[in-house]
N, C-alpha and C positions, 0 to 999 in steps of 0.2 A: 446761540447767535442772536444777537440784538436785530429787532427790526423797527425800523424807523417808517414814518408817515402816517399818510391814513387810506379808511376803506372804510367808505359810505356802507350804509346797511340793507344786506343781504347779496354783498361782494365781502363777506370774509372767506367764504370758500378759495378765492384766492391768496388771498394773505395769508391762509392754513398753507396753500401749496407753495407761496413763494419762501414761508421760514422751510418747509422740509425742502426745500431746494439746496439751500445749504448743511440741512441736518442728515440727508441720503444721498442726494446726487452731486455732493460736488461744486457746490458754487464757491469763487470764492470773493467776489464780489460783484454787484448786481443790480437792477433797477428795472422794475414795472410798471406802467400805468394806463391805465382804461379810462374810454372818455365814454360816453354812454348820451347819443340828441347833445351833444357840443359837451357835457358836463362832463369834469373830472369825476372820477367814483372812486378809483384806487391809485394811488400815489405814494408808492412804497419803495426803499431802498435798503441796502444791508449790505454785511462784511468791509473790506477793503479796497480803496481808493485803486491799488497795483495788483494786480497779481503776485506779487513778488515780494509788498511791502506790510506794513503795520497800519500809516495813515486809517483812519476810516472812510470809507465814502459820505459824501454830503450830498445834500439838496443840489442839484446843477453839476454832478457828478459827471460827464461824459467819455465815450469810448470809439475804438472804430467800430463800428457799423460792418466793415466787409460789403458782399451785396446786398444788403440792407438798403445799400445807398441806391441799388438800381431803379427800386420804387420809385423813388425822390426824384430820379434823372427822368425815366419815362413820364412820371407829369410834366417838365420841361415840355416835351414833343407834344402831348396831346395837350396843354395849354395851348402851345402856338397854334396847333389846328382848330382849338375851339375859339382860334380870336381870327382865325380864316389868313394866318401868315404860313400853314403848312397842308399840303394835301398828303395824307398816310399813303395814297396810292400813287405817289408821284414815282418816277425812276428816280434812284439815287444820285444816278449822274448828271441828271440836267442839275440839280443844286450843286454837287462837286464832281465836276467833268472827269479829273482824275480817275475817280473811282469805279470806273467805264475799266477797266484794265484788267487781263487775265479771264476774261466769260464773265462779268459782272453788270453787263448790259442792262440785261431784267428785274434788279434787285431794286426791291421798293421799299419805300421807308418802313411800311408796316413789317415787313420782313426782317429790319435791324432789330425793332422791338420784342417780334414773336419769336426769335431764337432760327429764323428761318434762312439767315442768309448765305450762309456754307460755309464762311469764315469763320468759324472758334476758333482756329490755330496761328500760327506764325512758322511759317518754313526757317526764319532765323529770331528764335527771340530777342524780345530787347531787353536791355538791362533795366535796371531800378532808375537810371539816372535817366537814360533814353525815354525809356516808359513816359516819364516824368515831364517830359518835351511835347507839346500837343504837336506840334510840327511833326517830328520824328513816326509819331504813333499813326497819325494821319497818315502819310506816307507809306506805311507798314503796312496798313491793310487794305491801302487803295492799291498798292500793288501784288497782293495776295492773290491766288488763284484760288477759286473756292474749292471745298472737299466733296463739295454736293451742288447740285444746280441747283441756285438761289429760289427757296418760295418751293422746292420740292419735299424736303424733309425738316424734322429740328434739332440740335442739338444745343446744348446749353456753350454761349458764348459767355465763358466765366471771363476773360481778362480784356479780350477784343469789345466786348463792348462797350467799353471806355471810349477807345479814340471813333468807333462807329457811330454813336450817338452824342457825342461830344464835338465830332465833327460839322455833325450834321446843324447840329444848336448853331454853332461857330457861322458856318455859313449864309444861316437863314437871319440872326439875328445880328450880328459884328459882335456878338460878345463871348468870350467864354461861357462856359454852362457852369461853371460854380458862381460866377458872378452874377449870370442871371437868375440862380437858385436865390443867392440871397438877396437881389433886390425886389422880385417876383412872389418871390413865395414864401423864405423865411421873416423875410423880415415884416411885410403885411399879415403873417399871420402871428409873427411871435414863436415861432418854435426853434431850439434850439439844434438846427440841422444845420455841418458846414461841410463845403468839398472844396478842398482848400482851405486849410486852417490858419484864421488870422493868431496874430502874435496876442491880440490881448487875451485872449481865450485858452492859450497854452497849458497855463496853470492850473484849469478844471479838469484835465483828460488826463486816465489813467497810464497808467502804462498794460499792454495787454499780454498776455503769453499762453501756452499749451497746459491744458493741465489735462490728466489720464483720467478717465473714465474710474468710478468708484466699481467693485467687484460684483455689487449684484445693485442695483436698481429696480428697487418695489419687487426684488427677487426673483429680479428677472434679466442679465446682460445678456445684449442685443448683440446679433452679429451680422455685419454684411452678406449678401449673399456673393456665393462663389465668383458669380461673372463681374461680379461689381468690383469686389476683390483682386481678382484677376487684370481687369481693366487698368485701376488703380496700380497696379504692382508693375504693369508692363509701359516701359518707356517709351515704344513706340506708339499707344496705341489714342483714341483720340481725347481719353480721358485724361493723361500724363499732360496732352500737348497744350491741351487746351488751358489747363489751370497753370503751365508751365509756360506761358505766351512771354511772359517776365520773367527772366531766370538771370542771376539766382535768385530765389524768392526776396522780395524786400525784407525790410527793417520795421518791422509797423511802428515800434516805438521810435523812429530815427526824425527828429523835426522834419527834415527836408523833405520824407516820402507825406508825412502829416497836410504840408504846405502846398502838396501839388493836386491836383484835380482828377482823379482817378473814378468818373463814375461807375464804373463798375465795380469798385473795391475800397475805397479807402473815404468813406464819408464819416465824418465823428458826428456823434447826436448821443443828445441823453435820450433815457426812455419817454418823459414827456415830449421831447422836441418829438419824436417817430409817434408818438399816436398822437400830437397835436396835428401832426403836417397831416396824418390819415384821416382824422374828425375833419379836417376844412375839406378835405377832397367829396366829403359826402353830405357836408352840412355846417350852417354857420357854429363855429369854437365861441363860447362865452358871450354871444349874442355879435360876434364880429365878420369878417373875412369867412366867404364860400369860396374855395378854388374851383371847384368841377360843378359845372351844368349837370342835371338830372343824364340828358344825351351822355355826356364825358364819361360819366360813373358808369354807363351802360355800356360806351366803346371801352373800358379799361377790364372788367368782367366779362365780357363776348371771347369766346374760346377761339383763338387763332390760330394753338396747334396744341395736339395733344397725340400720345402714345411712346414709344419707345423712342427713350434719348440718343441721338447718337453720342454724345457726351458721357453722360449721365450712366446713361446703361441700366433705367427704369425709365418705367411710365410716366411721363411729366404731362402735367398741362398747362399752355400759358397764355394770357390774354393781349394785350399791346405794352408789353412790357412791366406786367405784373404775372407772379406765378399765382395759378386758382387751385383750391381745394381740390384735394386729391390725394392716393396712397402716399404719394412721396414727400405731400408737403400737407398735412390738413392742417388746415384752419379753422374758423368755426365752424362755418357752415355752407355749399354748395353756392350762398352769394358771395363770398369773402374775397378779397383781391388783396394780395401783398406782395411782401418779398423778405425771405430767409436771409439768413448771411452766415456761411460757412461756420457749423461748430457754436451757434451763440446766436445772437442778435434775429429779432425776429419786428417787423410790424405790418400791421394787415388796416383795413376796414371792410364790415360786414351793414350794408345797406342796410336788410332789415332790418335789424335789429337795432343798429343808430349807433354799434361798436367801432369802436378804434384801440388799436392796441398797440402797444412798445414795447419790449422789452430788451435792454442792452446787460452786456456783462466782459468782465477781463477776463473769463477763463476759455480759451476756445477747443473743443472737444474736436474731433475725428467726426462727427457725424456733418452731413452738409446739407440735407435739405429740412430735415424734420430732428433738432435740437431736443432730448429728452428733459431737459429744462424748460425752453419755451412751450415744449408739448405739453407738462406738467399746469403749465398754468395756463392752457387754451382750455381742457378738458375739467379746469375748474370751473372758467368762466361761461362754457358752455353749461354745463350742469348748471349755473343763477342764468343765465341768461333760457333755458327751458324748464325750469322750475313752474 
């Protein structure tokens, strides 16, 4: 397998792990990059454009993201508070009164972010097309009744927290939250992140699909544990419901789902765009645009819930809408704040060290919070980065 780009010196250890990514684990086409104090260091891409096809990947290759995109959405909210248009301790409802309905009186903004608000599920899912309707989705879980009293427990809101946080944008600013992504944040910074995909950009993004797990990995396949399993397997229970808030599952490849604004799932970025947008959040990119105050970087890393998922069904820990280092999700190291994305897509930034990372790919795996791929190449970067 051919690998394209570069990698500044004494970042080959990763470029060692991202070819074996495709020579043991399974990739089948892919894309990494580390910024290092604003500076690109590795900017590497390989295999195929599709999962499914021959084209090669190129330079400006992109994919869906998944929640990946969550990252990107939670600076939206903690932007606004760091320009004093949002208080994180506000009730929910005085911004959308609606949302007062069902026991949801108490529920604070910082709550939508830290996975705390009791809503991961839908007592009636919506379809791909409904989903697709900000109207609709608002609606949907302003009338939810929660499964936990809001701010008491956490559980991973995989799908609802689209229209939860998207709302919330919607009301404080008059704009959608893909729109304000990109005139806020992608476009001042230059990174290739969209939620909502315009039409010129079509022709860069892959096509993504399922691909199975190789038979042994470094000699070793991984296997869920039982309850997680079990979780997963059972239709009732809040794991099924939560990932299934949207049934039947969308079309990733399908333009329409591409075009709509799903931040909790459906963001496209190359791997530059996700460790570009990570580098500003922690420091000026190429001597330009800082998105986060010194304060921001510290409210986005401050741990606002951690222990047993009710989702999940592990130990998670999450900060205001970033997930933090930890069994389930590590990252580099104990300062790192990112966010996974289902089977693939990973991007973080770790303050001290001045890291920012990306990594996208078309092949999505079974694994959902710690991707043996993007694992593969955090545990490289770690080893240069404490060398």
């Amino acid at each position: 397998m051919d690998v394209n780009g570069t990698v500044a010196e004494g970042f080959e250890p990763v470029g060692a792990a991202f070819a074996r990514n495709f020579e043991a684990l399974g990739d089948r086409g892919a894309a990494v990059t580390v910024y290092r104090d604003g500076r690109k260091v590795v900017d590497l891409w390989g295999g195929t454009k599709d999962v499914d096809g021959t084209a090669p990947w190129e330079r400006g290759t992109a994919q869906v993201v998944r929640s990946a995109t969550k990252g990107v959405a939670a600076a939206v909210l903690l932007l606004l508070r760091q320009r004093g248009e949002l208080d994180l301790d506000a009730p929910v409802g005085e911004l959308w009164p609606e949302y007062k309905a069902a026991g949801k009186e108490r529920t604070l903004v910082r709550h939508l972010l830290a996975h705390r608000a009791g809503v991961p599920v839908l007592d009636r899912p919506l379809t791909p097309a409904e989903a697709a309707d900000p109207d609709l989705g608002a609606a949907a879980v302003a009338a939810q009744a929660p499964v936990w009293e809001p701010g008491s427990a956490h559980g991973y809101h995989a799908q609802t927290y689209s229209w939860l946080v998207g709302e919330v944008v919607r009301r404080v600013t008059g704009r959608p939250i893909g729109q304000w992504i990109a005139d806020e944040i992608a476009g001042p910074v230059g990174a290739d992140v969209w939620l909502g995909l315009p039409d010129g950009v079509t022709a860069r993004v892959g096509r993504v699909g399922k691909v199975a797990a190789p038979e042994q990995a470094g000699g070793l396949r991984t296997r869920p544990k039982r309850a997680v399993a079990d979780a997963y397997a059972d239709p009732g229970s809040l794991t099924r419901r939560a990932f299934g808030a949207i049934s039947p599952a969308p079309d990733e490849n399908d333009p329409a789902y591409r075009a709509a604004a799903l931040p909790a799932s459906n963001g496209i970025a190359t791997a530059d765009g996700l460790a570009r947008f990570y580098a500003s959040l922690i420091g000026e990119v190429d001597g330009g645009v800082r998105l986060f105050t010194p304060e921001t970087v510290e409210l986005a890393r401050a741990e606002e819930a951690a222990g047993p998922d009710r989702v999940l069904v592990v130990g998670t820990r999450f900060g205001l809408g970033y997930m933090l280092h930890g069994s389930a999700s590590p990252l580099l190291s104990p300062t790192s704040f990112g966010h996974p994305g289902r089977g693939g897509a990973l991007g973080f930034a770790d303050p001290d060290s001045g890291i920012a990372f990306g990594y996208v790919t078309n092949g999505f795996r079974k694994s959902v919070t710690a991707d043996p791929r993007a694992q593969a190449l955090v545990r490289a970067l770690r080893g240069v980065v404490e060398a």
